[in-house]
C-alpha positions, 0 to 999 in steps of 0.5 A, a space after each residue: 569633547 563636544 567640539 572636537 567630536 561634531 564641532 557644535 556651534 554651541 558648544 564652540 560659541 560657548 567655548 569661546 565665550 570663556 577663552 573670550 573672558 580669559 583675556 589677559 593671556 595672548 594664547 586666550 586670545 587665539 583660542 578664542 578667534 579659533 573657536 569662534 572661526 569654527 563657529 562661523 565656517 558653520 554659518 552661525 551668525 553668532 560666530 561671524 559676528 564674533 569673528 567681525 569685531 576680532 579681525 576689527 580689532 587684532 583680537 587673537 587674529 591678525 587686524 584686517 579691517 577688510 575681513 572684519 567688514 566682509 564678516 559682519 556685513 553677513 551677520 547683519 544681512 542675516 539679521 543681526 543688529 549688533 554687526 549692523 551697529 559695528 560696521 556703525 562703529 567702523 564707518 563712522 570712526 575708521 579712518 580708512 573707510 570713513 563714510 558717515 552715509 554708511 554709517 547712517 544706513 547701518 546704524 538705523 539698521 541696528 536700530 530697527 533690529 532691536 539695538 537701542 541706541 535711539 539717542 545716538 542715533 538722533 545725536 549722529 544725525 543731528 551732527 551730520 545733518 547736512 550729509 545725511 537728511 538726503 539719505 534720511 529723505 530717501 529711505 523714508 519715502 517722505 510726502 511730497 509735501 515735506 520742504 527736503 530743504 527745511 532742516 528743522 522740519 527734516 530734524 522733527 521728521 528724524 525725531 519722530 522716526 526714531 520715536 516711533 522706533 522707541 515705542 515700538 520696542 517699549 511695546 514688545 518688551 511691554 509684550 515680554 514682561 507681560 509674562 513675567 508676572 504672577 499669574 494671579 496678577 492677570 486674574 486680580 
C-alpha cells in the first residue's frame, strides 16, 4: 500500500528484499528487479545497487552487463562500497570487460569505503603485481626515493597500505563498540 501510494524507497527496498528471499519462483524474481528499479529511478543508492548486480546476473531482468556497469558505478560514485567491489568482481572475472587495473582501482575503492576484503586485496596484487604496482605507484603518490622497480619494496609498500586500511577500520569499530558496553563499564 505504501508503495503504491508514494513509492517510498523504503518501503520498495524492503519489498524487494523479501521477493529477493523468495527466489525459487521466476515471478519473484521480476517483482524483485521491479521494486528495486522503482527504488533506483528515485536515486536511491541502494536500489541502483541492487539493480547493478540484477542486470549483473539476468536476476528477474534480462542479463545486460553494460546496464549492470553503468548502475553501479553510480552507486559507487555516491559512495557505496559494495558496488565499488562488484564492478571488482565484474572487471576481474567478466570476460567481456576484463581489465585487472579497473578492477584494482574499484577494489581498493571498496576497501577504503568500509568493505573488508584486506586479504583479497593483498592477494589480487600479489598475483597481478606486474600490471598493477604502476597503478599502485600512481595512486599513492610514493617518495621519490621508492625504486618503483623493486617488487618486493612495492609488495611491502602495498602491504603497509592496506595494513594501514585494517587499522583504521579496527578502530572506528573499536569506536562502535565503545558504546555497546554497559554504562557502569566505563565508570569502573
Amino acid at each position: 500500500m505504501v508503495v503504491k501510494a508514494n513509492k517510498s524507497t523504503r518501503a520498495c527496498n524492503t519489498m524487494a528484499e523479501f521477493m529477493h528471499a523468495q527466489n525459487k519462483l521466476e515471478n519473484y524474481k521480476e517483482e524483485a528487479a521491479k521494486y528495486y528499479s522503482t527504488s533506483a529511478e528515485q536515486g536511491c543508492i541502494i536500489g541502483t545497487h541492487w539493480m547493478g548486480v540484477f542486470y549483473q546476473e539476468g536476476f528477474g531482468v534480462a542479463r545486460n552487463l553494460n546496464k549492470s556497469i553503468e548502475l553501479l558505478k553510480k552507486a559507487a560514485r555516491a559512495g557505496n562500497g559494495q558496488s565499488a567491489f562488484q564492478l571488482f568482481l565484474i572487471y576481474s572475472k567478466e570476460d567481456e570487460v576484463k581489465d585487472n587495473k579497473i578492477a584494482y582501482k574499484y577494489l581498493a575503492k571498496a576497501v577504503e569505503n568500509g568493505v573488508t576484503y584486506f586479504e583479497q586485496m593483498n592477494s589480487f596484487f600479489k598475483d597481478n603485481q606486474d600490471e598493477l604496482a604502476p597503478v599502485f605507484v600512481a595512486s599513492r603518490n610514493l617518495p621519490s626515493t621508492v625504486d618503483v622497480n623493486n617488487k618486493k619494496e612495492i609488495e611491502n609498500l602495498h602491504d603497509a597500505y592496506v595494513n594501514e586500511l585494517q587499522m583504521t577500520f579496527n578502530s572506528a569499530l573499536s569506536k562502535d563498540r565503545l558504546y555497546l558496553r554497559p554504562a557502569g563499564f566505563l565508570t569502573d
